[in-house]
C-alpha positions as CSV (number, residue, x, y, z in Angstrom):
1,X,112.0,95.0,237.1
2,X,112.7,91.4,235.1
3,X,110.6,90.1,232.5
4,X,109.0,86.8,233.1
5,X,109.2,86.0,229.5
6,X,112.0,84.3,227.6
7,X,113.6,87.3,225.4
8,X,115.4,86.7,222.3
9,X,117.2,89.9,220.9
10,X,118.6,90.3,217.4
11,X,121.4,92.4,216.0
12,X,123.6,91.9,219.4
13,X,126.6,93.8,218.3
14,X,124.6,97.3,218.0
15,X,124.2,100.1,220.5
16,X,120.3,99.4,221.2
17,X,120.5,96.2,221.4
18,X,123.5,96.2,224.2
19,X,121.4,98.4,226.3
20,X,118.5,96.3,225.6
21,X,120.4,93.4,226.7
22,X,121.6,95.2,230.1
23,X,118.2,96.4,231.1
24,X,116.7,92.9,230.7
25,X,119.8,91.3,232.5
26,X,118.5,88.8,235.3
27,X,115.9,87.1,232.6
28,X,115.9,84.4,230.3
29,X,117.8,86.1,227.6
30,X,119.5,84.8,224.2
31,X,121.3,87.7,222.7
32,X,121.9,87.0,218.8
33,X,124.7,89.1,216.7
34,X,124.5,89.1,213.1
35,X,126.9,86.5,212.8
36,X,125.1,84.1,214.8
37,X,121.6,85.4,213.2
38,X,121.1,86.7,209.8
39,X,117.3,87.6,210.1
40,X,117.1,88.7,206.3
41,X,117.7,84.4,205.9
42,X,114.3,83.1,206.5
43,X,115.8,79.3,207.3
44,X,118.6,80.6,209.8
45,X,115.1,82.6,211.8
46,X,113.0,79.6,211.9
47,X,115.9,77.6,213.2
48,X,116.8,79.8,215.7
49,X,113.5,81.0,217.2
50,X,112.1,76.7,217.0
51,X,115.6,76.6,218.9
52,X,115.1,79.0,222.0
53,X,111.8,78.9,221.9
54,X,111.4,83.0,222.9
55,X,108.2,84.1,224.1
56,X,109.0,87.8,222.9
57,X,111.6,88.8,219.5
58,X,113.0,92.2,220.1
59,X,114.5,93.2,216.7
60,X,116.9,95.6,216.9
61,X,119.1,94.2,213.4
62,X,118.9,97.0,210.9
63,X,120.5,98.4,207.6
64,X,121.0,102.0,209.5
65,X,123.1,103.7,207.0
66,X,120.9,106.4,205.9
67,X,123.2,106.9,202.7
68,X,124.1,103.8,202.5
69,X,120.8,102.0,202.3
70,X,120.4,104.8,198.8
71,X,123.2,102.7,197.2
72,X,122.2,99.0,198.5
73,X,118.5,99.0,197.7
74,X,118.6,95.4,197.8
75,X,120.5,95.0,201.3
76,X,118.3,97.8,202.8
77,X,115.2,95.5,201.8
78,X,116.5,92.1,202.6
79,X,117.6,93.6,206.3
80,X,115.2,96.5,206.9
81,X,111.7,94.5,205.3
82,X,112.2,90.9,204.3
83,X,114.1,90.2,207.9
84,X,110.8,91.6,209.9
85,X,108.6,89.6,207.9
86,X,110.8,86.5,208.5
87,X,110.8,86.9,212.2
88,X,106.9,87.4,212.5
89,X,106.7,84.2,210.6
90,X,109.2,82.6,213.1
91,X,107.3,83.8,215.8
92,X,103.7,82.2,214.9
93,X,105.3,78.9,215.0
94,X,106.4,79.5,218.4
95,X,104.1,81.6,220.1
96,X,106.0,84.5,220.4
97,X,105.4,88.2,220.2
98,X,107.8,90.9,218.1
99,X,109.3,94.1,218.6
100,X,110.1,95.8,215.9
101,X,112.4,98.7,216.4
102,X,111.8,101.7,214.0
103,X,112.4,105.3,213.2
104,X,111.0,108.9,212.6
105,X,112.4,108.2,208.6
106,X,108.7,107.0,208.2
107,X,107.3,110.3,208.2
108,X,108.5,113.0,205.7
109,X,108.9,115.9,208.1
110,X,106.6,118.5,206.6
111,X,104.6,118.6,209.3
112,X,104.2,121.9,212.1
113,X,104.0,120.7,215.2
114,X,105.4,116.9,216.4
115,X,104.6,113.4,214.9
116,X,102.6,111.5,216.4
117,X,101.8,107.6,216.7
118,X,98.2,107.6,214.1
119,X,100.1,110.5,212.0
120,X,100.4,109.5,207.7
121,X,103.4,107.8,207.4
122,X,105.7,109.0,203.6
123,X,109.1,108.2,203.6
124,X,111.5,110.5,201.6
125,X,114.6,108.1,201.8
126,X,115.6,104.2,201.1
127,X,116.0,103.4,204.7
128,X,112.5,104.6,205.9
129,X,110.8,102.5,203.0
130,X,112.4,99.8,203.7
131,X,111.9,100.4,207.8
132,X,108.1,101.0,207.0
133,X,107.7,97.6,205.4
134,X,109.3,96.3,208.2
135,X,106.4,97.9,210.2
136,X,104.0,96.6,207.8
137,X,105.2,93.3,208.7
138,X,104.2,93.3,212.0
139,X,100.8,92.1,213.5
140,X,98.2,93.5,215.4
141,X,99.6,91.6,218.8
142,X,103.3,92.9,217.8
143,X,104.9,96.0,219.4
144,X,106.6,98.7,217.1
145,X,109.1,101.4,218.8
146,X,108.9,104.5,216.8
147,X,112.6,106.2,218.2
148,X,114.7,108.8,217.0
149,X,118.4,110.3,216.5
150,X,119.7,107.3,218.6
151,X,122.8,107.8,220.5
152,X,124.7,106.2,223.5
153,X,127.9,104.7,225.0
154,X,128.1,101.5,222.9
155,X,128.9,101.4,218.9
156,X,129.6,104.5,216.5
157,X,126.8,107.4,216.7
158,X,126.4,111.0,216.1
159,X,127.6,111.6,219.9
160,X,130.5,109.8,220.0
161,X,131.4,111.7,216.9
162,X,130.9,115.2,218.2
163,X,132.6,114.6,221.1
164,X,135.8,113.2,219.5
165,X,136.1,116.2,217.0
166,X,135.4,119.0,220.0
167,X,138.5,116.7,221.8
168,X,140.4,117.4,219.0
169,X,139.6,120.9,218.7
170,X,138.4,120.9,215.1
171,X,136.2,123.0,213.3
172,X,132.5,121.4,212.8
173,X,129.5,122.2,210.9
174,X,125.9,121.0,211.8
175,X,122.8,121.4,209.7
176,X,120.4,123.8,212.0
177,X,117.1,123.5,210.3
178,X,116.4,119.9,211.1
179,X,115.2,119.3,214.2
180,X,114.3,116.4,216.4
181,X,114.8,114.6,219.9
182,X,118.1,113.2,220.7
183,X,117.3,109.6,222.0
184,X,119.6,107.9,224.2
185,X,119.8,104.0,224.1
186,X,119.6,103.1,227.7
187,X,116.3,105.3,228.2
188,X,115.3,103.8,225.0
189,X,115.5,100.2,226.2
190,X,113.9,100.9,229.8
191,X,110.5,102.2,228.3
192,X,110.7,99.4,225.6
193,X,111.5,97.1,229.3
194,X,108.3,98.6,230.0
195,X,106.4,98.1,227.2
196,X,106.9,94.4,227.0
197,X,105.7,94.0,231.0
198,X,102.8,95.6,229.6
199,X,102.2,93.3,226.5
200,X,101.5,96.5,224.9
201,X,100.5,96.6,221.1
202,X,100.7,98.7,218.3
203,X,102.9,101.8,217.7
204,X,104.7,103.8,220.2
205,X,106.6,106.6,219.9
206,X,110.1,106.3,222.4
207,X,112.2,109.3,222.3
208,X,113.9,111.2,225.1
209,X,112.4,114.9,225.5
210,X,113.2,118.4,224.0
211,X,113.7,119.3,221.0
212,X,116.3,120.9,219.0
213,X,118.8,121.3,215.6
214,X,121.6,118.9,215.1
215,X,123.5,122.1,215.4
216,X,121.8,123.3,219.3
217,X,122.5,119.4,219.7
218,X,126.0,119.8,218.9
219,X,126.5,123.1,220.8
220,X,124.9,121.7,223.8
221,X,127.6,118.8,223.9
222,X,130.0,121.5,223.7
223,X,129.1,123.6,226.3
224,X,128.8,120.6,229.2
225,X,132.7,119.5,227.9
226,X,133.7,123.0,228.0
227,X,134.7,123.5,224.4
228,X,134.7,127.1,222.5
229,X,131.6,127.9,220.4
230,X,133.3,129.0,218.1
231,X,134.9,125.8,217.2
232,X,130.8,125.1,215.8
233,X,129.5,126.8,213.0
234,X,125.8,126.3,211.9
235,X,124.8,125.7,208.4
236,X,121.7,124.1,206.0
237,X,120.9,121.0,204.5
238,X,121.6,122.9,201.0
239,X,125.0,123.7,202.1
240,X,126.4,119.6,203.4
241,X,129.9,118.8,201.4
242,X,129.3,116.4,199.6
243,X,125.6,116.6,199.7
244,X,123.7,113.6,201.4
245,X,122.2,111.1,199.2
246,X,119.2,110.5,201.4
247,X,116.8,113.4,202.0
248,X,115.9,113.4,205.8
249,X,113.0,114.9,207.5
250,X,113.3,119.1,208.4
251,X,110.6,117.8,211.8
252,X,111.7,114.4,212.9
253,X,109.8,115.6,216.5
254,X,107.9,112.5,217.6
255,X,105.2,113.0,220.2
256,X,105.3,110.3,223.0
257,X,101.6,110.4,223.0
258,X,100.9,106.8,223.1
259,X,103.2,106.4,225.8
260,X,101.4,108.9,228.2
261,X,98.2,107.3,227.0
262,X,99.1,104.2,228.8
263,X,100.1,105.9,231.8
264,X,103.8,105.6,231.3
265,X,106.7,108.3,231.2
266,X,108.9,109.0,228.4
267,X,112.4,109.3,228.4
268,X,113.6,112.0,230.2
269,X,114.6,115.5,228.6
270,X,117.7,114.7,227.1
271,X,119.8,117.4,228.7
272,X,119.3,115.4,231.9
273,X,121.2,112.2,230.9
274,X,123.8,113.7,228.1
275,X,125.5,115.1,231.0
276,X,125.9,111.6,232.1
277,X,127.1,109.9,229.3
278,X,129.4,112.5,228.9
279,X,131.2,112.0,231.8
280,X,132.2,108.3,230.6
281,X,133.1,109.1,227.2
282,X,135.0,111.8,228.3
283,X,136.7,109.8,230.9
């Protein structure tokens, strides 16, 4: 399926949007890097969007250092806040709809039982502050992707990690008592492919299925490259050397409800495609 629409896609170096850019491939399509876009410059986003003329903005240009964003307050709002609110302003002077990507971080995972799209929003952490203002931003005609633990073939992500330390046969620890779904980027971009067919609205969760520990995560890689367990040892949050500046969410489990609402799919379970996207990276 190609989109009728002309699609303008921000933060063109990252792993989403490289996906995002392959499974709209065949439309009109500008595909913007940092360099060539900084959306946290309102003048360079008016510019750009009265340039090409997009009838939908996919933003996928984010601060996504967790611990990072804790010691560049400013950056984290300039990128993760002000830069939404510049493109929605971009966009009513062209017409165009927004996509705002965003992230489980908005919720403070103290919940029982999965997040899902209507659910009280309390970041614990820098980054999701700064990603909920971004959502803030957005209008009611605007589309917001709720998506989580993001991983994939393209750029540096918790995936690519794990398998380059079980190639090497080191010794790894991984926190079991957060949990969440492992999202992959090219399911992620389909239903967001989906989505925009649909001129759907409002907040979406997009995560692939099943839920588990960064730890069950880990040991799941493990076991499909044939690695030794023992080569994983789980641990807790209390126990990470050097502690994480950012507290994250013990539940980041997002319920696709919305999704199924509209009579779509979610991602599949994510044992299904990691097999897949190991057999490239481990190429």
């Amino acid at each position: 399926m190609t989109s009728e629409y002309k699609i303008l896609i921000t933060g063109g170096n990252g792993q989403l949007s490289i996906d995002l850019a392959q499974v709209f491939e065949g439309t009109d399509l500008v595909v913007l890097s940092h360099e060539a876009l900084d959306i946290s410059q309102s003048h360079q986003v008016e510019e750009a969007l009265q340039h090409y003329k997009p009838e939908v903005v996919i933003n996928a240009a984010a601060l996504t250092d967790v611990d990072g964003c804790e010691h560049n307050v400013e950056q984290a709002q300039l990128v993760n806040a002000q830069g939404p609110k510049n493109l929605v302003r971009g966009a009513q002077l062209v017409g165009a709809r927004v996509v705002q990507i965003s992230t489980d971080y908005v919720f403070d995972g103290a919940l029982d039982r999965p997040y899902v799209e209507c659910d009280q929003t309390n970041p614990q952490s820098i980054y999701g502050l700064t990603k909920l203002a971004g959502e803030q931003a957005m209008r009611n005609s605007d589309l917001i992707v709720r998506t989580s633990w993001l991983c994939g073939l393209h750029g540096s992500n918790i995936l690519k990690t794990i398998v380059q330390l079980a190639q090497t046969g080191k010794p790894m620890s991984f926190v079991d008592d957060q949990i969440g779904h492992p999202s992959f980027t090219h399911d992620v971009a389909t239903t967001i492919q989906q989505l925009v067919e649909l001129e759907a609205q409002g907040i979406f969760h997009v995560t692939n299925q099943g839920s588990v520990s960064w730890y069950q995560f880990a040991k799941t890689i493990l076991s499909l490259m044939g690695r030794p367990s023992d080569q994983l040892t789980a641990i807790t949050s209390e126990q990470l050397q050097p502690p994480r500046p950012a507290l994250r969410p013990a539940n980041s489990v997002l319920d696709n409800r919305a999704l199924r609402t509209l009579g779509l799919e979610s991602p599949p379970d994510f044992r299904i495609t990691l097999p897949k996207l190991l057999e490239v990276l481990c190429e």
